[in-house]
Every structure is written in C-alpha cells, then in structure tokens.
C-alpha positions in Angstrom: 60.7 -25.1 15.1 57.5 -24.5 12.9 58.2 -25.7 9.7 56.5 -22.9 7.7 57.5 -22.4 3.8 59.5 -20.2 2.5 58.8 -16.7 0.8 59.2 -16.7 -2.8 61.9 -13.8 -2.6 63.9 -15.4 -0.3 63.8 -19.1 -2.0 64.8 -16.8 -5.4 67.5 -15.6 -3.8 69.2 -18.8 -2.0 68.6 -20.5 -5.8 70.4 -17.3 -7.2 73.4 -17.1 -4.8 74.3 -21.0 -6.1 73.8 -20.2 -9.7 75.8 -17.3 -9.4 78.8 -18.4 -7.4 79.0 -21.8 -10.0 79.1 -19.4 -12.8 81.6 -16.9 -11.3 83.7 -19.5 -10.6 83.8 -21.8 -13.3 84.7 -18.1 -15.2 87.2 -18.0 -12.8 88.5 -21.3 -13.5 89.2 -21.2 -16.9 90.3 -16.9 -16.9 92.0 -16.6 -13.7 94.5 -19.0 -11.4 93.1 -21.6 -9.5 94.4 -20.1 -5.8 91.8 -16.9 -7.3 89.5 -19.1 -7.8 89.7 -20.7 -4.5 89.4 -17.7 -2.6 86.2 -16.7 -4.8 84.4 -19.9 -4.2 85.4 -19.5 -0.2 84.4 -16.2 -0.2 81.2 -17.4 -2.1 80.7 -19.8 0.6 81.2 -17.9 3.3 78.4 -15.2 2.1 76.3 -18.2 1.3 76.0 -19.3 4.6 76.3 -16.0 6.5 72.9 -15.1 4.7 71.5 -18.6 5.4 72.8 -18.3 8.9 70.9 -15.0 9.2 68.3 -16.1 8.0 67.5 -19.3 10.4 68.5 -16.8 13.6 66.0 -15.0 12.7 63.4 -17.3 11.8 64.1 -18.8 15.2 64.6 -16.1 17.3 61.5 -14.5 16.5 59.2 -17.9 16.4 60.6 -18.8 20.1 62.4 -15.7 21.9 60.0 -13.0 20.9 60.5 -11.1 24.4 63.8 -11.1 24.5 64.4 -11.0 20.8 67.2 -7.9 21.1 69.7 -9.8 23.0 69.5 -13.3 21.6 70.1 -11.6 18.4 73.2 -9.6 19.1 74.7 -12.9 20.5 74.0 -15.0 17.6 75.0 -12.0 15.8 78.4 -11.8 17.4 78.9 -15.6 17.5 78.4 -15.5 13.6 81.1 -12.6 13.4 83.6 -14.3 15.4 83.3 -17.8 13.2 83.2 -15.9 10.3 86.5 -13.8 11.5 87.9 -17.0 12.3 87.5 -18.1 9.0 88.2 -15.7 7.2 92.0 -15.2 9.7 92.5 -19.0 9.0 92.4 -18.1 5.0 94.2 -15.1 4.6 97.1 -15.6 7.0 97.4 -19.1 6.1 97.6 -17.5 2.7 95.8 -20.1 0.7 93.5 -17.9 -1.2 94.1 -15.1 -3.5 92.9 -11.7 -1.2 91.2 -10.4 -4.3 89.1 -13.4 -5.3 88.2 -13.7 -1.4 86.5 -9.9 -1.4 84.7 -10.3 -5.1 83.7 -13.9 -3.2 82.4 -12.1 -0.3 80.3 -10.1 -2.4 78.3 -12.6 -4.3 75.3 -12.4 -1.7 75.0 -8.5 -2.5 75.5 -8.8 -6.3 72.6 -11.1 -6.3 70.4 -8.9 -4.3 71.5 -6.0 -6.6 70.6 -8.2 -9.8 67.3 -9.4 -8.4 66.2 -5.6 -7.3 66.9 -3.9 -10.7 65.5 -7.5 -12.3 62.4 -6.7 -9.9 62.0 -2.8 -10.7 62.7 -3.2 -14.4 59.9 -5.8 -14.7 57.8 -3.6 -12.5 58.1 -0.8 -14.7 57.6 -2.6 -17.6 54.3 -3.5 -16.2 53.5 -0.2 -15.3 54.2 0.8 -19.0 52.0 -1.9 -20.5 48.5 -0.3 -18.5 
C-alpha cells in the first residue's frame, strides 16, 4: 500500500476520539460505577476502531480495487458489521458492561465529529466577521 500522509482533518479527528474517550472515562471513573465505565470505554473502543477500520478499507480499496470498488466494499463492509455484532453480543449478553455506558461509548466517534464541525464553522465565521 502507498504510504501517503494523512489529511489534516482526519489525523485531528483520530487525536480527538483518544482525548475524548480518556476524558469521558476518567469522568466516568470517578462519577459513575466502574461496570459504566467499562462499557463506555468498550463502546469507545469499538467506535475507535470501526472509524479507523473504515478508514484503511477505504484507503485500500480505492488505491488497489478501483474497478471493482462497489463489491469489495460491501464485503469489508459486512465483515466489519458481523465482528462488530459479535462484539458487541459477546458484551451485552455476557452482561459485563453497563447497556448505557456501552451506547454513550458507541457515540464518541459522532460527538467528536459534531465538536470538530461547530469548532470548524464557529472559527469560520469568526473569520468571516474579522474581513
């Protein structure tokens, strides 16, 4: 695989997801049991490396399998959904995490990309006020 660098955006958001799960869960820590705080940092993790997942599929599906990009997609696609599933079955029936802490956990990933759009259009309007 070509070894290419990064976008800025999407190296701000890997660094963001980390920051923000540690702090989440260290709150969690000291406010909330520690089985809650389990499933928030699972959950945490599991978005984590969905989006990083995502991310390297498509990096390499369309640097190698340009032609046939639809279907090798959909199956990496699926393969991610069935681990994740797996997972996520393995955690909740087992019941080792707190449901609750699991879903807020699951939705670091999109509170991150939230924060960083209003961050983004807030300092672009800003800007925009300044001319």
């Amino acid at each position: 695989m070509n070894h290419t660098e990064k976008d800025p955006l999407q190296r701000r958001l890997e660094i963001t997801n980390w920051i923000l799960l540690a702090v989440l869960t260290a709150a969690s820590f000291l406010l909330r049991s520690s089985r809650f705080s389990l499933g928030l940092l699972c959950g945490g993790l599991i978005s984590i490396v969905n989006f990083h997942w995502l991310y390297r599929n498509l990096l390499s599906v369309f640097a190698k399998h340009l032609h046939r990009a639809r279907g090798a997609l959909m199956i990496r696609y699926y393969l991610r959904l069935a681990v994740t599933a797996a997972v996520l079955y393995w955690l909740i029936s087992g019941n080792l995490v707190d449901v609750i802490g699991l879903l807020i956990g699951l939705s670091v990933v999109v509170m991150n990309i939230v924060l960083t759009t209003v961050l983004t259009l807030s300092k672009k309007n800003c800007l925009e006020e300044v001319r």
